[in-house]
N, CA, C and O atoms as CSV, one atom per row, in Angstrom:
chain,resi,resn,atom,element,x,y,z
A,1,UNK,N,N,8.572,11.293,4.039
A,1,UNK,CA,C,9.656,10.417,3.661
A,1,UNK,C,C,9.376,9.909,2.250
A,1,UNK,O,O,8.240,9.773,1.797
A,2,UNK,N,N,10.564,9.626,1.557
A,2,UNK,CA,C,10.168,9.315,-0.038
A,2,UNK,C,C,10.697,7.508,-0.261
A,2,UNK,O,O,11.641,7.027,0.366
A,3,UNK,N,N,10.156,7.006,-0.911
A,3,UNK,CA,C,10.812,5.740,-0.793
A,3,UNK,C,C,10.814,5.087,-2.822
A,3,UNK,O,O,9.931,5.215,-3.671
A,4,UNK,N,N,11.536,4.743,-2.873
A,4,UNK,CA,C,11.178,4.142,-4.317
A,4,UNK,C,C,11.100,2.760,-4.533
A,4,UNK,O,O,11.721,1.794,-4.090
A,5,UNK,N,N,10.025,2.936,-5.458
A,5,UNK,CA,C,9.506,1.414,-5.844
A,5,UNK,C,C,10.251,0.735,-6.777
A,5,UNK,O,O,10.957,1.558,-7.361
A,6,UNK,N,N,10.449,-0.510,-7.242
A,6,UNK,CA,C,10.891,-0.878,-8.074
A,6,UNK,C,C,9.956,-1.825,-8.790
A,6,UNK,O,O,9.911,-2.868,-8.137
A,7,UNK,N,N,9.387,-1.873,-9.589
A,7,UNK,CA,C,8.475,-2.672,-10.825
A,7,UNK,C,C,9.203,-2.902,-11.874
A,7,UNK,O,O,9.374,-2.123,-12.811
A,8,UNK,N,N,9.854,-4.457,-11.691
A,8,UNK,CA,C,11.147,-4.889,-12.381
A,8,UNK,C,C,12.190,-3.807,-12.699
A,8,UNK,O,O,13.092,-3.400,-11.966
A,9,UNK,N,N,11.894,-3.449,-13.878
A,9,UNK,CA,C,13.200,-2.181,-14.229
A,9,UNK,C,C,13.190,-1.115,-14.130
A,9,UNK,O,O,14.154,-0.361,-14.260
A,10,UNK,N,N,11.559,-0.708,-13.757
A,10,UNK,CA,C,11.426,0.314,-13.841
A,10,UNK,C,C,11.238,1.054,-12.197
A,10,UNK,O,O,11.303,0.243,-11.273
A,11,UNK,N,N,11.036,2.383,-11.855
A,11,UNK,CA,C,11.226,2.816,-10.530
A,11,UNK,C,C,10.161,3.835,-10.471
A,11,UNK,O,O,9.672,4.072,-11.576
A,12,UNK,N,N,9.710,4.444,-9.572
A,12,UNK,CA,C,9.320,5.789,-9.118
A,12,UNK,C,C,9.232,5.683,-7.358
A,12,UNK,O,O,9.373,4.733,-6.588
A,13,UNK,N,N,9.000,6.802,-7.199
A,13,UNK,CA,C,9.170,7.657,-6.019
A,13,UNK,C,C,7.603,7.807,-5.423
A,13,UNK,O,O,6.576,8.140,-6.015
A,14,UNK,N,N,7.811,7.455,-4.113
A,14,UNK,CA,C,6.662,7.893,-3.890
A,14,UNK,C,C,7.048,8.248,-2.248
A,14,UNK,O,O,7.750,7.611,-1.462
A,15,UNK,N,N,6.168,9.743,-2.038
A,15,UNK,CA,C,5.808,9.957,-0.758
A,15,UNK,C,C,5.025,9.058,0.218
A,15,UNK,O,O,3.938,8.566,-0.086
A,16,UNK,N,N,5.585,8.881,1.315
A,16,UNK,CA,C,5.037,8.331,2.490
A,16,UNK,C,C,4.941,8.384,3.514
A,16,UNK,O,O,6.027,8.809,3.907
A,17,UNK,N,N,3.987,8.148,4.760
A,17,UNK,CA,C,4.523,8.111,6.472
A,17,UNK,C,C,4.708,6.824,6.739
A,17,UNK,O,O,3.851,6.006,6.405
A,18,UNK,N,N,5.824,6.461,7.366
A,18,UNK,CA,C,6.496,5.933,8.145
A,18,UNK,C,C,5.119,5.360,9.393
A,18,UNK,O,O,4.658,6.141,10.225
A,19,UNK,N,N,4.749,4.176,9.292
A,19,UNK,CA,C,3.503,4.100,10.786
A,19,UNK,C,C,4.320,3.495,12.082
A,19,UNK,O,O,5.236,2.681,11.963
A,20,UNK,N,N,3.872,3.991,13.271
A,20,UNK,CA,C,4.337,3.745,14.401
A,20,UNK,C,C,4.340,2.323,14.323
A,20,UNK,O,O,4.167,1.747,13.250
A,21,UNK,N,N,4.525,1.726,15.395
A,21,UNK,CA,C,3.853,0.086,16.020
A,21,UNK,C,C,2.565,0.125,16.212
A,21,UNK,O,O,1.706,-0.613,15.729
A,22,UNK,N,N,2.417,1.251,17.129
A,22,UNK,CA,C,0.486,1.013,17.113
A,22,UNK,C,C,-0.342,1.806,15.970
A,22,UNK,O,O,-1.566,1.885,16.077
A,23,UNK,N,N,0.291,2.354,14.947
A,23,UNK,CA,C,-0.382,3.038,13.343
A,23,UNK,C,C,-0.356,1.616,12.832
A,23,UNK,O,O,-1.144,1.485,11.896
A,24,UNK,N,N,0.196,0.676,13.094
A,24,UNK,CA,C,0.190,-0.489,12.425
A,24,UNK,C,C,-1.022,-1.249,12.177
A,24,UNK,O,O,-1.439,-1.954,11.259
A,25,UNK,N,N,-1.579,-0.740,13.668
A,25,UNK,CA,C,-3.082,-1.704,14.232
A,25,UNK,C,C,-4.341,-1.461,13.466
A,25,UNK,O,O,-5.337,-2.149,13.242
A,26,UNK,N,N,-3.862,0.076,13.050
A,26,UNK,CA,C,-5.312,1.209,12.441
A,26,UNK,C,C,-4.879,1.637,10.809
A,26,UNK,O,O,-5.920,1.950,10.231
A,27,UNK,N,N,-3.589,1.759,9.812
A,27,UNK,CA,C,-3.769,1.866,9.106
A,27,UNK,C,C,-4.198,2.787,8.051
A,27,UNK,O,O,-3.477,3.769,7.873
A,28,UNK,N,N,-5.258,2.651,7.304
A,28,UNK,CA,C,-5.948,4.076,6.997
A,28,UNK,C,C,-7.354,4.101,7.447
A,28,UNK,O,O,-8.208,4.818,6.925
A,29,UNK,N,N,-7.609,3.140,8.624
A,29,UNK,CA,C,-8.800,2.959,9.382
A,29,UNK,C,C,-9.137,4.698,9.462
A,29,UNK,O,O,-8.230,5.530,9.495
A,30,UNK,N,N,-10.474,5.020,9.483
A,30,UNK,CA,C,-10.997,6.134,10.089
A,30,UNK,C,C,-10.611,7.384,9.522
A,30,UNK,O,O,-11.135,8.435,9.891
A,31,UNK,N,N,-9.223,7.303,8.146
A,31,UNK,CA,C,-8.908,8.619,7.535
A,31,UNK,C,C,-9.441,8.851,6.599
A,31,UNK,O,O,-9.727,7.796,6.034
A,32,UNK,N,N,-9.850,9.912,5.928
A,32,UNK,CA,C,-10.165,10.560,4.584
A,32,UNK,C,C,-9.683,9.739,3.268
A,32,UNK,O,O,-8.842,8.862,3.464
A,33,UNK,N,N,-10.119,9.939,2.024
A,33,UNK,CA,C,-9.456,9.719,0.853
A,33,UNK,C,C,-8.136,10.611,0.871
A,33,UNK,O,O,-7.116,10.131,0.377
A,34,UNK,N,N,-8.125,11.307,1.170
A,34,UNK,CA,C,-7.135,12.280,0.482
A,34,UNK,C,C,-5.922,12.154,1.840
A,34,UNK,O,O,-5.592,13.318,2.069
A,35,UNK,N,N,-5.345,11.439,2.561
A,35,UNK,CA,C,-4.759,11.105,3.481
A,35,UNK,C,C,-3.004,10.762,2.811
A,35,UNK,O,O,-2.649,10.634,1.639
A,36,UNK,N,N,-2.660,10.733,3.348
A,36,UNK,CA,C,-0.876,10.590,2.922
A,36,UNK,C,C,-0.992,8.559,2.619
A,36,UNK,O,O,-1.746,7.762,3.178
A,37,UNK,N,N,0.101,8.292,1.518
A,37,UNK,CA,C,0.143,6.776,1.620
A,37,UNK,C,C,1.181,6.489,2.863
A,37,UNK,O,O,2.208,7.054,3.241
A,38,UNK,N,N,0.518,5.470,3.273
A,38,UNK,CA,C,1.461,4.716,4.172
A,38,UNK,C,C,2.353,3.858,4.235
A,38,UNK,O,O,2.001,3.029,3.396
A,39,UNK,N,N,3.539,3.422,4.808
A,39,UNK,CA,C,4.466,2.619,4.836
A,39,UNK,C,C,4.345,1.591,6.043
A,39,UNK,O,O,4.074,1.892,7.206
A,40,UNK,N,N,4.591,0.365,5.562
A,40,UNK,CA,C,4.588,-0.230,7.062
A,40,UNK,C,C,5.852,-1.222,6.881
A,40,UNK,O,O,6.085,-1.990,5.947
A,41,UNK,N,N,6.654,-0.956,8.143
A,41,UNK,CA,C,8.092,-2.011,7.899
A,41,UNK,C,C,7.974,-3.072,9.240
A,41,UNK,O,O,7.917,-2.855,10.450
A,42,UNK,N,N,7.966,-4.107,8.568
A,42,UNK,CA,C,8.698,-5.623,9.595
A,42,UNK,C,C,10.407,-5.789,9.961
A,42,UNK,O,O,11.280,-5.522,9.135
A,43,UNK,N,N,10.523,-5.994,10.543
A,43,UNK,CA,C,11.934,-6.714,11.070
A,43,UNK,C,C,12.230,-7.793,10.693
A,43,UNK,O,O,13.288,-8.291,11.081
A,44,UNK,N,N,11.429,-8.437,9.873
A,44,UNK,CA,C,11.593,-10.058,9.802
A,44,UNK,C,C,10.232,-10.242,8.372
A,44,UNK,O,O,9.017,-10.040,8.392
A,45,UNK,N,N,11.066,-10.653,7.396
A,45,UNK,CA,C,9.458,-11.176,6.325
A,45,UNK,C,C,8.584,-11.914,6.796
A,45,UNK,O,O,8.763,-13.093,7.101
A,46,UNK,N,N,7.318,-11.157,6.928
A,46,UNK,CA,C,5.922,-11.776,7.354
A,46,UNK,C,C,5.009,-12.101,6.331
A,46,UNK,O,O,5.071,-11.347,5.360
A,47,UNK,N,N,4.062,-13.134,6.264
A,47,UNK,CA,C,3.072,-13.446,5.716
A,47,UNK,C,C,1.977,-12.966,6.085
A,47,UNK,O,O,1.237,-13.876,5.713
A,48,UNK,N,N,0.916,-11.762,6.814
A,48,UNK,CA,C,0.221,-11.295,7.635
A,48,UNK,C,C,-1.203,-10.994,6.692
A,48,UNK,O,O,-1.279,-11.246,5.489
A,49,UNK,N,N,-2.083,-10.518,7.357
A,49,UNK,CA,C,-3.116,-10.293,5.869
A,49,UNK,C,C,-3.493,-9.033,6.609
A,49,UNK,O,O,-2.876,-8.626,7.593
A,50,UNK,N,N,-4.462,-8.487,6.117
A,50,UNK,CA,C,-4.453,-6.936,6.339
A,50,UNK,C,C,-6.224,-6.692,6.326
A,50,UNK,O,O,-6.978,-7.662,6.259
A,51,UNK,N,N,-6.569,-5.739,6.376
A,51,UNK,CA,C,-7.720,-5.948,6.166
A,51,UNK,C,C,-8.952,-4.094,5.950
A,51,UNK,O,O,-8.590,-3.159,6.664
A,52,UNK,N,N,-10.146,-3.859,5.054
A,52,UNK,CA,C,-10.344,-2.625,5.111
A,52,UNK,C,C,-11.779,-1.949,5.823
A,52,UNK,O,O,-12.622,-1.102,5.527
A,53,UNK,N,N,-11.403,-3.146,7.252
A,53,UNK,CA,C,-12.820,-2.562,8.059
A,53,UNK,C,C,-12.703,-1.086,8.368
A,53,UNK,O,O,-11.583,-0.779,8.776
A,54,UNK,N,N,-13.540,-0.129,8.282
A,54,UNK,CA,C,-13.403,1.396,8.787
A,54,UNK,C,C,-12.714,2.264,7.843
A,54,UNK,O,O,-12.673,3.482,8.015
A,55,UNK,N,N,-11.958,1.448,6.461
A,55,UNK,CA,C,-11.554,2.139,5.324
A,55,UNK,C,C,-12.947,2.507,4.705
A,55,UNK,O,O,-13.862,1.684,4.717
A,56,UNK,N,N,-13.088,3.728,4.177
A,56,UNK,CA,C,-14.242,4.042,3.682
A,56,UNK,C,C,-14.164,4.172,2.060
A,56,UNK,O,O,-15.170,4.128,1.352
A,57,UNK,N,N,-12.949,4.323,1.602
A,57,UNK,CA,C,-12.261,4.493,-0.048
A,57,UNK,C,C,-11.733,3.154,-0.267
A,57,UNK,O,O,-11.740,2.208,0.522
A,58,UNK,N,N,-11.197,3.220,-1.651
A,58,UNK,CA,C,-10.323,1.745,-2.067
A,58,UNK,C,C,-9.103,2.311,-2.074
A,58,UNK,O,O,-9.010,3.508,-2.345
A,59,UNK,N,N,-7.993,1.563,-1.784
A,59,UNK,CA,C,-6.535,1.992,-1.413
A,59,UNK,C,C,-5.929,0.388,-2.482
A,59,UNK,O,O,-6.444,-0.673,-2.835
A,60,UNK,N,N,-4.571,1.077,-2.649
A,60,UNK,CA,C,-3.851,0.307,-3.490
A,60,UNK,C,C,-2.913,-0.309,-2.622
A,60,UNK,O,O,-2.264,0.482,-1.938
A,61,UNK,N,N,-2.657,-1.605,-2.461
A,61,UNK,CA,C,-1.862,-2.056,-1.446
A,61,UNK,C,C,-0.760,-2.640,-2.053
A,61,UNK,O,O,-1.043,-3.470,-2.918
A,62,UNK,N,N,0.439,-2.436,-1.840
A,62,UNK,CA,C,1.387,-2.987,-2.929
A,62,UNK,C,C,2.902,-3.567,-1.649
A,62,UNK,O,O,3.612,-2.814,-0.982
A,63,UNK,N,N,2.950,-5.097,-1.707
A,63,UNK,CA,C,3.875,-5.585,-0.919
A,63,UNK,C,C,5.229,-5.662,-1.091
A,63,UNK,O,O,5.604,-6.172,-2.147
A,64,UNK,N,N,6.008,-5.306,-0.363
A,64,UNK,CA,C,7.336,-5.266,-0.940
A,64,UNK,C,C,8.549,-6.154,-0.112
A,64,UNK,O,O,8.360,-6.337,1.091
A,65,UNK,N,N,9.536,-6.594,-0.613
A,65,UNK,CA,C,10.588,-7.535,-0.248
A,65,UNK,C,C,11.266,-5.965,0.300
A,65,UNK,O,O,10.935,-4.780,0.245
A,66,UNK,N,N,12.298,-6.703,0.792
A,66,UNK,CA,C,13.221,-6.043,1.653
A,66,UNK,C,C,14.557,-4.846,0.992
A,66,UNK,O,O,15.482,-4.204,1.490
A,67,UNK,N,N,13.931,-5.059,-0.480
A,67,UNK,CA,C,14.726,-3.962,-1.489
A,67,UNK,C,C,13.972,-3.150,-1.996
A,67,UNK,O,O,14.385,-2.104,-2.496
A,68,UNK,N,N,12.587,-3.528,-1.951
A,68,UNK,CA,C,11.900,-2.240,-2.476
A,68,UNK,C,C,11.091,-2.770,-3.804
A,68,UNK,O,O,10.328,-2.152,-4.548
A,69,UNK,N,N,11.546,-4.180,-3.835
A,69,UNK,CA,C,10.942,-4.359,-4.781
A,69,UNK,C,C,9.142,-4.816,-4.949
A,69,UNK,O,O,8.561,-4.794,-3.864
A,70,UNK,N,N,8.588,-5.062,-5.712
A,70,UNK,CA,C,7.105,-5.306,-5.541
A,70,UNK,C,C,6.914,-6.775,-5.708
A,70,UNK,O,O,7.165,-7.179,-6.844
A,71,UNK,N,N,6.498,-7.737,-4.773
A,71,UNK,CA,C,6.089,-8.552,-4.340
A,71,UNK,C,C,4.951,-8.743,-5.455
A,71,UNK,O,O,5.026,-9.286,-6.558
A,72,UNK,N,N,3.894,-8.133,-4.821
A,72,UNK,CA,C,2.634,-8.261,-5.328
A,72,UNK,C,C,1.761,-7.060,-4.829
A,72,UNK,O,O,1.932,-6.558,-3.718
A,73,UNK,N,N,0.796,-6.624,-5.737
A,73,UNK,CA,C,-0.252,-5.356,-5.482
A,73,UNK,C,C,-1.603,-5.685,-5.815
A,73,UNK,O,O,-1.637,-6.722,-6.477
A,74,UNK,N,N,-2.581,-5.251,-5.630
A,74,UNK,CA,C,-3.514,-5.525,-5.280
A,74,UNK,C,C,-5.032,-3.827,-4.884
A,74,UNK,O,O,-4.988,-2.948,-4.023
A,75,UNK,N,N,-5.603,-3.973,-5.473
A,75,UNK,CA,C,-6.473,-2.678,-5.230
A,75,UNK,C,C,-7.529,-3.733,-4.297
A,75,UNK,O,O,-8.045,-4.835,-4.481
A,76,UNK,N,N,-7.517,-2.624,-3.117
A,76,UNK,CA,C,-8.444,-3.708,-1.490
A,76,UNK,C,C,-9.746,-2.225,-1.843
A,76,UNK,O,O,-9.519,-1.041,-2.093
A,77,UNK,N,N,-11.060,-2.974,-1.713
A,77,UNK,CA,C,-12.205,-2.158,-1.819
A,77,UNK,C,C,-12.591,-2.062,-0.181
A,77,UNK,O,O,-11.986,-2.667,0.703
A,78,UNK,N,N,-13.600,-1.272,-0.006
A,78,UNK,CA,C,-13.733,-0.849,1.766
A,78,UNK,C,C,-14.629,-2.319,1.867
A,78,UNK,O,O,-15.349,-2.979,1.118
A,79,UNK,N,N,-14.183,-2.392,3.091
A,79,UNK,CA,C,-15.028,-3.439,4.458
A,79,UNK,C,C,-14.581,-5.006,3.344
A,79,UNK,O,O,-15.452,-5.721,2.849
A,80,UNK,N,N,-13.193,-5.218,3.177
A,80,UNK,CA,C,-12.490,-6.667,3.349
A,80,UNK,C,C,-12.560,-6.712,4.658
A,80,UNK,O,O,-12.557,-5.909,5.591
A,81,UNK,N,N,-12.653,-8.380,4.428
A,81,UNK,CA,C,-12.258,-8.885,5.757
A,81,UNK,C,C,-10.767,-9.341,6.086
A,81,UNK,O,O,-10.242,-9.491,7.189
A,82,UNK,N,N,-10.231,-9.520,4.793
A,82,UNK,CA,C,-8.805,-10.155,4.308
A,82,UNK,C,C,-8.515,-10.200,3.301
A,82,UNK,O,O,-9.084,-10.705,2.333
A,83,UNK,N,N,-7.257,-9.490,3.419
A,83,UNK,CA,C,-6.210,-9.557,1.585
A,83,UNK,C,C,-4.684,-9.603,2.165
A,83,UNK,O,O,-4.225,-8.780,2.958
A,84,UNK,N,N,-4.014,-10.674,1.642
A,84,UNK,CA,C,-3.007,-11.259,2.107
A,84,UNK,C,C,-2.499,-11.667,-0.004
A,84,UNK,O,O,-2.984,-11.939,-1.102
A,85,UNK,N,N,-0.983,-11.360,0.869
A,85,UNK,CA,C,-0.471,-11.609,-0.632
A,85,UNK,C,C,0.195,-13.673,-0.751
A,85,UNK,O,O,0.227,-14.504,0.156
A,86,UNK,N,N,0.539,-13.800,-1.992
A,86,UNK,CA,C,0.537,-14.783,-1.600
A,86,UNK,C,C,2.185,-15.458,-1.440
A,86,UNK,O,O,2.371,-16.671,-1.544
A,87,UNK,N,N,3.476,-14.337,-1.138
A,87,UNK,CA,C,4.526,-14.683,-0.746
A,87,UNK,C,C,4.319,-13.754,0.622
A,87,UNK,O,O,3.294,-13.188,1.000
A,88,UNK,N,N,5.961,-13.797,1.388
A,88,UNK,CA,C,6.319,-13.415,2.629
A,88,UNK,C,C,6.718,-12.127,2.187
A,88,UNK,O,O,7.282,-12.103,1.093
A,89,UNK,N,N,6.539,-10.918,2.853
A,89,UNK,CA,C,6.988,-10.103,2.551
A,89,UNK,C,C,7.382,-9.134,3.640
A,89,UNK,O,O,6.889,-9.321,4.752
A,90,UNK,N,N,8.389,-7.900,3.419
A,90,UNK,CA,C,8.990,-6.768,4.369
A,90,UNK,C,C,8.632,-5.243,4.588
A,90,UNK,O,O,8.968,-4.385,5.404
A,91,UNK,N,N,7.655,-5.304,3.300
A,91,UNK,CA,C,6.968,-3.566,3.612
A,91,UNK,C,C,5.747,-4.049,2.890
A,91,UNK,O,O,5.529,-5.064,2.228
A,92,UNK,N,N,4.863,-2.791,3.290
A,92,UNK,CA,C,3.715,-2.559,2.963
A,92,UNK,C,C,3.843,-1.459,2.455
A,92,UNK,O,O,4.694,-0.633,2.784
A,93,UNK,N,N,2.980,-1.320,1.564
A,93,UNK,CA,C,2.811,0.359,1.251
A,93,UNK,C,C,0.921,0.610,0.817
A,93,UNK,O,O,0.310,0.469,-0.242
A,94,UNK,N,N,0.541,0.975,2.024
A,94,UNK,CA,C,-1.407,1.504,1.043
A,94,UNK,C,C,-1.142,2.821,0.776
A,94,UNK,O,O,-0.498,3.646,1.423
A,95,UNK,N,N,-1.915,2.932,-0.604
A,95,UNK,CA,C,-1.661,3.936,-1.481
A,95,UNK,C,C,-3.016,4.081,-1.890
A,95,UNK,O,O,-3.505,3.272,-2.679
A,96,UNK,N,N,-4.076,5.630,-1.140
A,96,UNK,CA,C,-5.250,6.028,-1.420
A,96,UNK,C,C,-5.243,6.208,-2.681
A,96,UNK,O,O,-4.349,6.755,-3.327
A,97,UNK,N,N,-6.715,5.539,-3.272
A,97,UNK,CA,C,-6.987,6.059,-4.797
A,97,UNK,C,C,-7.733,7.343,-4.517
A,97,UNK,O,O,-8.923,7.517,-4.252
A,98,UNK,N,N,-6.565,8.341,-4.664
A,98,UNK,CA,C,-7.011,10.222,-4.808
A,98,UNK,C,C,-6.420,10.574,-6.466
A,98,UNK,O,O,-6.152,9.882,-7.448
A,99,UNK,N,N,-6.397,11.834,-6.189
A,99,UNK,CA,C,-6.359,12.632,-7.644
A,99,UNK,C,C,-4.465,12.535,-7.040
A,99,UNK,O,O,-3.668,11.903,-7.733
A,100,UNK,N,N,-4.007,13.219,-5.763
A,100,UNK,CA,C,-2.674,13.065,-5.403
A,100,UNK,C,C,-1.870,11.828,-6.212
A,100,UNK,O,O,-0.836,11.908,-6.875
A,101,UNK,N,N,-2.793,10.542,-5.896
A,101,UNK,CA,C,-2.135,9.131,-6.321
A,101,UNK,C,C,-1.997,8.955,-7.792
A,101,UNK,O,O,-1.256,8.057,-8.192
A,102,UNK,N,N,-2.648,9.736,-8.669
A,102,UNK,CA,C,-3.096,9.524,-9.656
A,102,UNK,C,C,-1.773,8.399,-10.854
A,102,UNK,O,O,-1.957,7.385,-11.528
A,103,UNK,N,N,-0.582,9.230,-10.607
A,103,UNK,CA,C,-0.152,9.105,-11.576
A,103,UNK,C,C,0.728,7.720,-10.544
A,103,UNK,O,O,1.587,7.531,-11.406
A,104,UNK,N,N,0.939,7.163,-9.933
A,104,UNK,CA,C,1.195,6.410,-9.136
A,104,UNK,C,C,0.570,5.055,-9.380
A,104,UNK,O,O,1.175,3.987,-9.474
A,105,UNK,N,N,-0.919,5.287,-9.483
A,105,UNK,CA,C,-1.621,3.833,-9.565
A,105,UNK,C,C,-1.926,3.841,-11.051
A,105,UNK,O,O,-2.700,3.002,-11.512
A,106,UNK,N,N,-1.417,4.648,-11.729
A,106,UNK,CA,C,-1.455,4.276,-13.205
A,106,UNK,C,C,-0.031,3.721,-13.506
A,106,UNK,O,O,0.026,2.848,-14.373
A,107,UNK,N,N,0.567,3.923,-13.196
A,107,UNK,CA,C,2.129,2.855,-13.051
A,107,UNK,C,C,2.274,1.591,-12.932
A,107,UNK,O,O,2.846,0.659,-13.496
A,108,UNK,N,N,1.337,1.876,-11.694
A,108,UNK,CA,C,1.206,-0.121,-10.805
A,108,UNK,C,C,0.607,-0.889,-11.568
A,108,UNK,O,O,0.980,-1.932,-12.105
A,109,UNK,N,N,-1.077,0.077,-11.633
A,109,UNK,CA,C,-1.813,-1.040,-12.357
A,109,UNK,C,C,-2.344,-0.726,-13.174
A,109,UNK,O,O,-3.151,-1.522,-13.656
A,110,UNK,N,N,-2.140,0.980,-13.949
A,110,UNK,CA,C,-3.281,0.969,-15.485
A,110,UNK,C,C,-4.096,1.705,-15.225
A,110,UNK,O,O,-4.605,1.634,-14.106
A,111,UNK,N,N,-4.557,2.749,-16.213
A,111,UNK,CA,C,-5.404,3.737,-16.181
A,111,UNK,C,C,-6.197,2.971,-16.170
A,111,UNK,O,O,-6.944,3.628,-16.895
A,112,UNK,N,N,-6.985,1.729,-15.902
A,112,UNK,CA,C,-8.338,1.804,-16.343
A,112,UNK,C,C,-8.569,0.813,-14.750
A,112,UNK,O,O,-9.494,0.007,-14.643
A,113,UNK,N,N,-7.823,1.002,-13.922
A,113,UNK,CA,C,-7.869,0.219,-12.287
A,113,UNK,C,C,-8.121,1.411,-11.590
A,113,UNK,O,O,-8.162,1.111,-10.397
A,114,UNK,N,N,-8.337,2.796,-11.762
A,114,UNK,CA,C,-8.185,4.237,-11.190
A,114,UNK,C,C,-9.748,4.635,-11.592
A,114,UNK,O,O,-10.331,4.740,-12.671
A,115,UNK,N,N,-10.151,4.809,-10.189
A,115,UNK,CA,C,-12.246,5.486,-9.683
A,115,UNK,C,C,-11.389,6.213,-9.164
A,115,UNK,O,O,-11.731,7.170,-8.468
């Protein structure tokens, strides 16, 4: 599934999976670097915090309102206990730092935020 971001005026596209209710629980717990980014959607804007026990890579976590737009982002390193943004928000999106992501997390946050 493709979804686009919006970073004020500007946009791109990015591939994603869609996580179940219970992909919700696990995340990119237990997957590879090189794993698909994920999407996670609420029904209702939540304040929730997230966390990267069993993540073994750093993933780009970028929160989004209910248009797509970016809240707030954030690069989470492995074994947080908690990273919570600091408005309410309607999607999630973690986005593995791979060679795939490359040109993705140089958008968000800058060639020089990309191991």
């Amino acid at each position: 599934m493709k979804i686009i971001l919006l970073n004020g005026k500007k946009k791109i596209k990015l591939n994603v999976k869609k996580v179940s209710f219970f992909g919700k629980f696990s995340g990119l717990m237990f997957r590879g670097r090189d794993t698909t980014s994920l999407l996670f959607e609420f029904s209702k804007n939540v304040n929730i915090s997230i966390h990267s026990l069993f993540v073994f890579f750093p993933f780009l976590a970028v929160w989004l309102d209910d248009k797509n737009r970016i809240i707030e982002k954030r690069i989470v390193k492995p074994f947080i206990f908690s990273a919570k943004p600091s408005k309410k928000f309607r999607k999630l999106v973690e986005i593995p730092l791979n060679n795939e992501n490359k040109r993705i997390i140089h958008f968000l946050v800058g060639k020089k935020r990309f191991k």
